[in-house]
C-alpha positions as a printed Julia matrix, in Angstrom:
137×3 Matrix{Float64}:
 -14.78  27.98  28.97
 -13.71  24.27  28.23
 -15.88  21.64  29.07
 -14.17  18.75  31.25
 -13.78  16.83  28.03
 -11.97  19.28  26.24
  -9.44  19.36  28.84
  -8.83  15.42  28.85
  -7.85  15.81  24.74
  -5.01  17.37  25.7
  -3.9   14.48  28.51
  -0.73  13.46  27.59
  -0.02   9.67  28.58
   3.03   9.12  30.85
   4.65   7.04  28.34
   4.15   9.87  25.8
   5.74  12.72  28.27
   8.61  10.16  28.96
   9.4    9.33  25.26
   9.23  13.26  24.72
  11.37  14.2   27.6
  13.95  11.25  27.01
  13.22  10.82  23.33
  14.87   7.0   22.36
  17.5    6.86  19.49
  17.4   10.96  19.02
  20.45  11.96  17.1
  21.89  15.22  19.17
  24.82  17.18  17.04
  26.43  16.51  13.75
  24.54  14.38  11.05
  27.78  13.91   9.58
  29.1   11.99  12.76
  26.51   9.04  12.61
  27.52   6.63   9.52
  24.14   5.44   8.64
  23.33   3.36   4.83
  20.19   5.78   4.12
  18.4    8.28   5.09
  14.63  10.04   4.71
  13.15  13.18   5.14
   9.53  14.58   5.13
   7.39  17.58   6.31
   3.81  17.75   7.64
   2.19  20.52   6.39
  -0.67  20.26   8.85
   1.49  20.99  11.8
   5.28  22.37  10.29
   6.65  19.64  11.58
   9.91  18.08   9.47
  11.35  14.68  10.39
  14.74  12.95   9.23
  15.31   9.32   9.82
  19.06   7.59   9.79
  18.97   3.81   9.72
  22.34   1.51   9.51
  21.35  -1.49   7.5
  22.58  -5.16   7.48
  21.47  -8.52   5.89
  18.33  -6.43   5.19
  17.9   -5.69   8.98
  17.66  -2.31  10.83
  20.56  -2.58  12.94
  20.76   1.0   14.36
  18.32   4.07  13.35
  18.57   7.91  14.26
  16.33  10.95  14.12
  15.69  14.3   13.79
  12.68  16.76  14.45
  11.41  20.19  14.44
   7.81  18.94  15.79
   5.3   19.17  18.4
   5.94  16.75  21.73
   3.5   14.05  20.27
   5.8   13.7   17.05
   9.0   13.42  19.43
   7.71  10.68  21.35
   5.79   8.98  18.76
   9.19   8.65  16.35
  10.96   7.52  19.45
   8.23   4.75  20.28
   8.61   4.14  16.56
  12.68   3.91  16.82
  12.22   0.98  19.49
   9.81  -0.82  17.89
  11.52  -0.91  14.29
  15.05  -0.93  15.51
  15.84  -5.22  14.88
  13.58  -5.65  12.82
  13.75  -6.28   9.0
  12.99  -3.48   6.39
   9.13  -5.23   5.48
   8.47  -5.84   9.31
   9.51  -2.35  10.32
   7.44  -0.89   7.24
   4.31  -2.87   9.27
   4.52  -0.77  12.0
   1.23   1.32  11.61
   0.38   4.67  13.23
  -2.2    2.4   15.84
   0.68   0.2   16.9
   2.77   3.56  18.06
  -0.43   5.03  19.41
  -1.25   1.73  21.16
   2.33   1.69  22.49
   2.02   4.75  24.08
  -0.81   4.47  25.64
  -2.94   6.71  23.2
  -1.95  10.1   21.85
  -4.33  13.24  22.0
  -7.04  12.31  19.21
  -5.83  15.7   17.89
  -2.7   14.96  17.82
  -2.84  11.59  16.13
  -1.89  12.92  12.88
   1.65  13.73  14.32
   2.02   9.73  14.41
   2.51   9.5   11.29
   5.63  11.84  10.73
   8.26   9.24  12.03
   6.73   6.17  10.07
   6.6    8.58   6.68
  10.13   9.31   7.32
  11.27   5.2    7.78
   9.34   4.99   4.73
  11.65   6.98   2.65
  14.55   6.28   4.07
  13.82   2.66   3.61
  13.0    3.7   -0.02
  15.92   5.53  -0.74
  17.57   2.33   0.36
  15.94   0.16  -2.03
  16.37   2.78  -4.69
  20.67   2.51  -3.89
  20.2   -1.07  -4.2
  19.03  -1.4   -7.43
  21.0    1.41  -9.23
């Protein structure tokens, strides 16, 4: 038997069920079709969950980013809150954006779930990496 509690962890927010039923900036089809200047990929071995993140670049500026995920509804919707809020912004702003600012965005993930926050961000991370890394080679 769950306790009243119990059953509230698992509340989704309605911004979180509308970012994972319309996730923002989701890349459907062929990689090969979006022309992007990097890209990153990780895994979450706490869930299974992989992540790949596209970004187009200019003047040091996320002008357009991408993504794709096998992962749980909270990492959908948190890497498409996280696609809004980086897309425009520069490289070092967009590497700002912490796990709490998605969460807060949403209106608060499953504490559970929380974890699955981080996915998108780790992705930007090495994409934004593997930029830098181009750069200077």
């Amino acid at each position: 038997m769950t306790t009243k509690q119990e059953s509230q962890d698992w509340v989704y927010s309605a911004k979180v069920k509308e970012h994972f039923l319309n996730p923002r900036n989701f890349l459907m089809g062929d990689e090969s079709k979006f022309t992007h200047d990097t890209e990153g990929i990780v895994g979450n071995p706490i869930c299974g969950d992989q992540m790949k993140m596209f970004l187009k670049i200019k003047d040091d500026k996320i002008t357009d980013i991408k993504w794709k995920t096998y992962g749980c509804a909270s990492a959908i919707a948190s890497t498409s809150a996280l696609s809004q809020l980086a897309k425009g912004k520069t490289l070092d702003e967009a590497l700002k954006i912490t796990a709490k600012d998605i969460d807060d965005y949403l209106g608060n993930l499953p504490k559970h779930k929380f974890h699955c926050s981080v996915l998108g961000h780790e992705a930007l991370e090495a994409a934004i990496k593997n930029y830098r890394d181009q750069k200077d080679h």
